[in-house]
C-alpha positions in Angstrom: 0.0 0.0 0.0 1.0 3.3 -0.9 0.6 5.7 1.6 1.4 9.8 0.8 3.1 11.9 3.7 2.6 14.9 5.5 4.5 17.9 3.9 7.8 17.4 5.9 7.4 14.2 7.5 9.9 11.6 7.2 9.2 7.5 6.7 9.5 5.5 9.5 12.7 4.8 8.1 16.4 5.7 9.9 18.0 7.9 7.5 20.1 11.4 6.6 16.5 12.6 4.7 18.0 16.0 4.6 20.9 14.8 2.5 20.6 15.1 -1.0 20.4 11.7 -3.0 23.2 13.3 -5.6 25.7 13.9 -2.9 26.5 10.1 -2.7 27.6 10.0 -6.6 26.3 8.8 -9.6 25.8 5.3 -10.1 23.7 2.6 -12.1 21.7 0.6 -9.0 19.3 -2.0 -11.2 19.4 -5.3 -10.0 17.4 -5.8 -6.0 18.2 -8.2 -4.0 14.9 -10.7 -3.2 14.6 -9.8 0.3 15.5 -6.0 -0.3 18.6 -6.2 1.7 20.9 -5.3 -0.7 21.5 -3.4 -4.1 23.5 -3.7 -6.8 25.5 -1.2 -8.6 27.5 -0.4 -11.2 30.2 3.0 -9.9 31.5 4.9 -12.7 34.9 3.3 -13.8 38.0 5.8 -13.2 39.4 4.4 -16.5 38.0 3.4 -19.5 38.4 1.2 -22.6 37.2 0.3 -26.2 34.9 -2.4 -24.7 34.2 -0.4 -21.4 34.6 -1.2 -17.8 32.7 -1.6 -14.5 33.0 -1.9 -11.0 30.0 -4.2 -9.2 29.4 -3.0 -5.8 26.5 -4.2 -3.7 25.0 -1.4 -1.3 22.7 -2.1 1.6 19.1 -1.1 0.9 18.2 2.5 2.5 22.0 3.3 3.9 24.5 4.1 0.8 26.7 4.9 3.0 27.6 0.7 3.3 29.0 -0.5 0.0 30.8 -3.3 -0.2 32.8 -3.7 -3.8 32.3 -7.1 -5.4 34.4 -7.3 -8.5 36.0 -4.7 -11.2 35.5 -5.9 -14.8 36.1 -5.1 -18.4 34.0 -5.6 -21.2 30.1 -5.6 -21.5 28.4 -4.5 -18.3 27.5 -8.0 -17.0 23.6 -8.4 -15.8 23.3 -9.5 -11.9 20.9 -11.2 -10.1 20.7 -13.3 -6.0 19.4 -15.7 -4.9 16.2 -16.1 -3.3 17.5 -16.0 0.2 20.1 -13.0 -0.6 23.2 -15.4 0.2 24.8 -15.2 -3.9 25.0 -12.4 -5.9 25.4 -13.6 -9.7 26.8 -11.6 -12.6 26.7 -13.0 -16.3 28.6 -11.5 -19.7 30.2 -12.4 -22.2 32.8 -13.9 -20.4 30.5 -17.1 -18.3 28.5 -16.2 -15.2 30.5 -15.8 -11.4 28.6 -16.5 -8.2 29.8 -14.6 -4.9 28.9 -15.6 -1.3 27.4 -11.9 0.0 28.2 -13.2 3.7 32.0 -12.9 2.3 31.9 -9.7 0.5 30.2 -7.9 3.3 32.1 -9.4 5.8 34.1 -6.7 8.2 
């Protein structure tokens, strides 16, 4: 259900809502995890090449501020997709499809 809010209300969500999204750069963030735990995105690449490159990063739903990088690529922007419990993140291109344990790339 959507629900509007009062002018100047904030969800009942724990966030910076006074922060401006663009302040946290800019960034391709398709591919949801099932459970909503976790996003993943493509940073822009701080070189570049005939074919392109990428840099996978998964970001925790609702707090940019935790990204964990996954792998830096070249070649066409692989599509990624996890599991139905959230525990593998996939990414698939040209080059075979890769499976990464999220409990290891957000490990501290």
């Amino acid at each position: 259900m959507i629900q509007s809010l009062d002018s100047g209300a904030a969800p009942g969500v724990e966030w910076d809502w006074q922060t401006p999204s663009w302040t946290y750069g800019v960034n391709r963030c398709d591919s949801y995890s099932v459970e909503l735990e976790w996003i993943a995105c493509f940073q822009r690449s701080a070189a570049t090449s005939f074919a392109g490159n990428w840099h996978l990063q998964l970001v925790q739903f609702g707090n940019p501020d935790n990204a964990y990088d996954v792998v830096v690529g070249l070649g066409i922007r692989p599509s990624v997709g996890f599991t139905e419990d959230d525990r593998w993140v996939y990414i698939a291109n040209e080059r075979g499809i890769v499976r990464y344990d999220v409990d290891d790339i957000t490990a501290d």
